[in-house]
C-alpha positions in Angstrom: -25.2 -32.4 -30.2 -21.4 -32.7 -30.5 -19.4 -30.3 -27.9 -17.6 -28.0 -30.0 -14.1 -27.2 -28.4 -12.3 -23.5 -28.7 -8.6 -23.7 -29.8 -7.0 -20.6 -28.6 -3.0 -19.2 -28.4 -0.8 -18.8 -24.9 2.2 -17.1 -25.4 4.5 -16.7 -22.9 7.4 -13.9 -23.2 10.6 -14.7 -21.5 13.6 -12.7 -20.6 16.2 -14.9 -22.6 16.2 -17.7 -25.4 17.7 -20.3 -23.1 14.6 -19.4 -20.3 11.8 -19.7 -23.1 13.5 -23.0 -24.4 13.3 -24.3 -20.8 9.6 -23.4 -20.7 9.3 -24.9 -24.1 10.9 -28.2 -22.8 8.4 -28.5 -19.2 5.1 -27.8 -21.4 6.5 -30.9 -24.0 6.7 -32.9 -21.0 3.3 -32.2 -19.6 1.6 -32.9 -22.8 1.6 -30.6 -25.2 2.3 -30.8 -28.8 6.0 -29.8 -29.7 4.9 -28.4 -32.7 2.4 -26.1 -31.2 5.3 -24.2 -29.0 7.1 -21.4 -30.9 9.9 -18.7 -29.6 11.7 -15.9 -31.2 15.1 -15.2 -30.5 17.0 -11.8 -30.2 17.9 -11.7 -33.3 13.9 -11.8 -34.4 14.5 -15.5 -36.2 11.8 -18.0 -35.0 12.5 -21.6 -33.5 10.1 -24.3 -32.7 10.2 -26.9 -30.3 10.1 -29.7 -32.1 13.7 -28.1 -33.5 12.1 -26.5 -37.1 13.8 -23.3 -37.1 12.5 -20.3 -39.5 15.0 -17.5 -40.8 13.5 -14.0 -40.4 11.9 -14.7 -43.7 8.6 -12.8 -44.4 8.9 -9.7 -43.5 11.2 -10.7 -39.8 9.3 -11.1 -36.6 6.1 -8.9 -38.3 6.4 -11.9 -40.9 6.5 -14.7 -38.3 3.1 -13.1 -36.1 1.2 -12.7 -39.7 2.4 -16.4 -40.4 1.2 -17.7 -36.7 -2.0 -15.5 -36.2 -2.8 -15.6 -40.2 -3.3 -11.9 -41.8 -6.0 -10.5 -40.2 -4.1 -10.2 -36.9 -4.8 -6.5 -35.4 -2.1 -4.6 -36.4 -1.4 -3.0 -32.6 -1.6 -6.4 -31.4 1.5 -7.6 -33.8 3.1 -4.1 -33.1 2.9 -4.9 -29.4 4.6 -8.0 -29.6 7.6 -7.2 -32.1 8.3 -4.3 -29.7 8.8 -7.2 -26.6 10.8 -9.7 -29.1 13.0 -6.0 -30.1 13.8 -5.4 -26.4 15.3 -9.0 -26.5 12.7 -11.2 -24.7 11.7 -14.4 -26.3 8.2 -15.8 -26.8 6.4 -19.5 -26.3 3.4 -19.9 -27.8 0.8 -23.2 -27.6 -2.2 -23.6 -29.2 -4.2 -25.6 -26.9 -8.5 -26.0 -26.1 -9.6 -23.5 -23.4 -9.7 -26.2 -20.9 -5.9 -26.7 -20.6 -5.1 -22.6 -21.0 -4.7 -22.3 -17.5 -2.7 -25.5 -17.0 0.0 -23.7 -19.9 -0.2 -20.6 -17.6 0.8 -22.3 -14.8 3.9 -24.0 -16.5 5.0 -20.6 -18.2 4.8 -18.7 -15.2 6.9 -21.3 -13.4 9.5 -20.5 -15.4 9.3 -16.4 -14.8 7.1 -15.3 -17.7 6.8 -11.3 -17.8 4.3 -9.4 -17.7 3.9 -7.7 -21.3 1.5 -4.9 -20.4 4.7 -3.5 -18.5 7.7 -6.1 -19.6 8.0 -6.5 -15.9 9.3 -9.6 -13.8 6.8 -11.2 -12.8 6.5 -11.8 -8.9 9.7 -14.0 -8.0 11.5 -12.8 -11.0 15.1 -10.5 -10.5 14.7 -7.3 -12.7 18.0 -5.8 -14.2 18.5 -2.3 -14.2 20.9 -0.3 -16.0 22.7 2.8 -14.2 24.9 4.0 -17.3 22.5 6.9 -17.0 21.5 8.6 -13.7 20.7 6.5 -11.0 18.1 4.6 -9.7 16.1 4.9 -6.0 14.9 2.5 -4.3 12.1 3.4 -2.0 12.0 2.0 1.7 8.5 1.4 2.6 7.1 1.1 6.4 4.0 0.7 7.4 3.0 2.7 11.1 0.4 1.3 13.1 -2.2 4.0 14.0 -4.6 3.4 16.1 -8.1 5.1 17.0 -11.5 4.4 18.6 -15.0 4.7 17.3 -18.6 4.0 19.0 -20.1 0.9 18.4 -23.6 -0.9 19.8 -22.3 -3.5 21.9 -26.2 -3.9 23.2 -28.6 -2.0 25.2 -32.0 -2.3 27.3 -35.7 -2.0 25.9 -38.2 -1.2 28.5 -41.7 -2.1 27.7 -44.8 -0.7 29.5 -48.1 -1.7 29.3 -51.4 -2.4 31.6 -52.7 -5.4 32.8 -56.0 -6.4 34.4 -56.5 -9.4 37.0 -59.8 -10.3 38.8 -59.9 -8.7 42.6 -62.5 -9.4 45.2 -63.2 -7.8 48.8 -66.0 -8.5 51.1 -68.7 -5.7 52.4 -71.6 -6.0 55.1 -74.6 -3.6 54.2 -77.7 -2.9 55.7 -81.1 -3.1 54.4 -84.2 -1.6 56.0 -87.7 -3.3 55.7 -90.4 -1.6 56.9 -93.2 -3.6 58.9 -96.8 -2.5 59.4 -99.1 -4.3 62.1 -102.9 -3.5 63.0 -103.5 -4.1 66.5 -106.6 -4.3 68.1 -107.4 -1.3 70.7 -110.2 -0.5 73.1 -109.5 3.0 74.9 -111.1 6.0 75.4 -110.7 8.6 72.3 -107.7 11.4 73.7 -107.1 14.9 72.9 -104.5 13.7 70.5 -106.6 11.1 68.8 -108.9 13.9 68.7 -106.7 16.1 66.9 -105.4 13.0 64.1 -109.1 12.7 63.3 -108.5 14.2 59.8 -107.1 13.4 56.3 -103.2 12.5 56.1 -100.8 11.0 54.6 -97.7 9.2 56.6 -95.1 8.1 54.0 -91.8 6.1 55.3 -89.1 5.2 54.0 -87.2 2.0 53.5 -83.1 2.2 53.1 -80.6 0.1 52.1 -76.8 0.3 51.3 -75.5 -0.7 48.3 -71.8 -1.2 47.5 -69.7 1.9 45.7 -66.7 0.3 43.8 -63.8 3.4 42.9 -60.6 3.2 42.3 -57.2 4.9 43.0 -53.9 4.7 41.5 -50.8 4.3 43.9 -47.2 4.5 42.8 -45.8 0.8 43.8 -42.7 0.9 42.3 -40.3 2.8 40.2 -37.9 1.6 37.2 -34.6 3.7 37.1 -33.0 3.5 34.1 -29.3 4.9 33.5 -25.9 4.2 32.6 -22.6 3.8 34.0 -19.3 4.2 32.0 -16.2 2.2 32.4 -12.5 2.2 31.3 -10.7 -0.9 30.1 -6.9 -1.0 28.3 -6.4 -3.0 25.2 -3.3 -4.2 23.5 -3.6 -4.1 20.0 -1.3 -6.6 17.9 -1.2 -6.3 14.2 1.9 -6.8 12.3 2.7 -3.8 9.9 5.2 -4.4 6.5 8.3 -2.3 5.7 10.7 -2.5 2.9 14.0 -4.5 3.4 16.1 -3.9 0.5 19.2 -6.4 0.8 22.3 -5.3 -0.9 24.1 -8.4 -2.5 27.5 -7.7 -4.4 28.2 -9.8 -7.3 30.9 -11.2 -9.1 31.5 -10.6 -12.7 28.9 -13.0 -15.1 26.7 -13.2 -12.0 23.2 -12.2 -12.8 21.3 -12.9 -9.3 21.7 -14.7 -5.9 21.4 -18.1 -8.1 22.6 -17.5 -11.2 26.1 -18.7 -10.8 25.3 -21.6 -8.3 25.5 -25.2 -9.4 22.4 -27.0 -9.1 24.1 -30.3 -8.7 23.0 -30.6 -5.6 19.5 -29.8 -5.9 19.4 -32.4 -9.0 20.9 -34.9 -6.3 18.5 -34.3 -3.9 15.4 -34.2 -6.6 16.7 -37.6 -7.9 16.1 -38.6 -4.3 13.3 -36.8 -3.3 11.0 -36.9 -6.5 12.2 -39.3 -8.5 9.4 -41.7 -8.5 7.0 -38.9 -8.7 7.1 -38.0 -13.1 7.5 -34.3 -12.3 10.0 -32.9 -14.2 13.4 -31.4 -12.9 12.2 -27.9 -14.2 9.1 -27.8 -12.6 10.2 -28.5 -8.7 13.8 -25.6 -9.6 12.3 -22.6 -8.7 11.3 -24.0 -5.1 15.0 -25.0 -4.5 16.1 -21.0 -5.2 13.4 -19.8 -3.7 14.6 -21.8 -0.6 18.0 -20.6 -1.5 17.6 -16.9 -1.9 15.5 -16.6 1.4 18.4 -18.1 3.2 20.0 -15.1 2.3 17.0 -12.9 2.6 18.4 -10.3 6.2 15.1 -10.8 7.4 15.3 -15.0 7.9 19.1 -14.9 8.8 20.1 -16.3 12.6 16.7 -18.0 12.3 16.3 -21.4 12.3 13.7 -23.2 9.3 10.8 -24.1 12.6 10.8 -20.3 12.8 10.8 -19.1 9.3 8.4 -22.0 8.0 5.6 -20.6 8.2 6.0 -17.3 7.2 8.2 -18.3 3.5 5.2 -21.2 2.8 2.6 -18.0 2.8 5.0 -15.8 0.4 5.6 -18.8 -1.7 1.8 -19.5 -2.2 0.9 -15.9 -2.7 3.1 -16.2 -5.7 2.6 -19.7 -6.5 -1.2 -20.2 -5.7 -1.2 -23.1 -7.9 1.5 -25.4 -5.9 1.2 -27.5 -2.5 3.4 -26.5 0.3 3.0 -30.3 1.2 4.8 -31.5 -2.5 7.5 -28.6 -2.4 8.5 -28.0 1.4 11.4 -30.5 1.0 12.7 -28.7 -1.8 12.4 -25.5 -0.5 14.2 -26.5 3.1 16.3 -28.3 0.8 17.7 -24.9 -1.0 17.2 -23.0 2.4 19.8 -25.3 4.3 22.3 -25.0 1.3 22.7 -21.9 2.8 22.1 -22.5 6.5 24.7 -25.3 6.5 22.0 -27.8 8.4 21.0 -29.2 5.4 19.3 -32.7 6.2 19.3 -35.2 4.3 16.3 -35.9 2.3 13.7 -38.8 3.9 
């Protein structure tokens, strides 16, 4: 029997049309039909990536998700999504088998898709925030090490009693008695006393003998103390405990984040360089150089050298990133961290 392979829709929602177009662009490279990627502008007209562009035709974005999802799309579900596109995000769909879903998601998140649930940033992603109205706090998080003590069974003693028998032996003399009787011959004259015995009676004696008399008495031998003694030791405990650092950056005018206004012509020099011979994509290897970048300016790396921070920004990275390998991004990521440091290196 023929395997029967599920088609099923990824979109992606992105803050801007130039982002989702971007996105649009890596997946094309990796494989992925152009004409299977969609996006919807600001302005709720529709684009695809092969360069087909819709008008707002059909009833506007409602029309476009009834067109892409056909008509029995859940009405909630179409609601949802026009109010993202109306807040001015932009959407990239693919229609791909189930096997390659998770290959799409790694491409769309690479290039900061939101979370729609919330229209968040996802992790890695700057989030703008307007103050016309009020203002907006920023909480300062630290964690306090407290530390306490509880029992625990470390081990113990079991004492087992029981009795035991083993073969003894001990040597006794007794004495037996064995009576003899003898008839001697006689030839006297009869005497008063004989006289006197000449009647009817009986002389019974006795033979004895000793026999041994086993008993048996317990003795205390030895005695098993049982008890304990307590002790006092000191222990350093070392844990590391997390606190918010919130960095304040100023600006110029245009500027949207740390990287926003910085040429990359550097990092596409060093790319050409680094991975050139490798067939990844430009787009796909960018977010590891400003990632490198912006923790150069992170207060908590600053005065330290790249030995000392290594270790630390590769775990951070890969929490976000749990799809990459430290050992195919480092170089851009030292790359974008001495931009900053001024001891850039050059690439080998």
């Amino acid at each position: 029997m023929a395997n029967t392979t599920r088609v099923i829709t990824v979109i992606g929602v992105f803050r801007d049309g130039q982002t989702a177009r971007r996105a649009a662009e890596a997946l094309r490279s990796a494989g992925f039909r152009s004409e299977s990627t969609h996006g919807l502008g600001t302005e709720g007209s529709a684009y695809a990536s092969g360069g087909e562009a819709h008008s707002g035709d059909r009833g506007g974005i409602a029309g476009f998700f009834r067109r892409f999802f056909g008509a029995d799309i859940d009405e909630g579900e179409s609601r949802r999504y026009e109010e993202v596109v109306q807040r001015g995000n932009s959407l990239v769909t693919v229609d791909t088998d189930d096997s390659q879903a998770d290959r799409v998601v790694d491409i769309m998140n690479q290039y900061g898709a939101i979370d729609i649930e919330h229209d968040r940033p996802m992790p890695g992603q700057a989030e703008r925030v307007s103050l016309e109205h009020g203002e907006k706090s920023i909480p300062v998080v630290e964690e306090e090490l407290q530390v306490g003590k509880r029992l625990v069974r470390r081990g113990g003693v079991r004492i087992y009693s029981r009795v035991v028998e083993r073969p003894v032996e001990e040597e006794v003399t007794l004495r037996e008695e064995h009576i003899d009787v003898e008839r001697r011959p006689a030839d006297r004259p009869v005497s008063a006393a004989d006289t006197a015995n000449l009647r009817d009676q009986t002389i019974e004696v006795a033979e004895m003998a000793e026999e041994p008399v086993v008993s048996k008495r317990a003795r205390v031998v030895e005695e098993i103390f049982v008890g304990k003694e307590t002790t006092e030791r000191r222990e350093t405990i070392r844990d590391q405990v997390r606190r918010t650092d919130v960095t304040v950056e100023h600006v110029g005018a245009g500027e949207t984040g740390s990287r926003a206004s910085v040429d990359d012509t550097e990092f596409r020099e060093d790319f050409e360089r680094r991975y050139a011979g490798s067939g990844v994509p430009y787009e796909n290897v960018a977010p590891a150089y400003d990632y490198g970048y912006n923790a150069a300016n992170d207060a908590r790396y600053r005065g330290k050298s790249w030995d000392e921070v290594e270790s630390t920004l590769k775990t951070d990275y890969l929490r976000n990133n749990p799809n990459s390998t430290w050992d195919n991004i480092k170089g851009a990521v030292r790359y974008g961290w001495e931009r900053i440091t001024g001891k850039r290196r050059s690439a080998g």
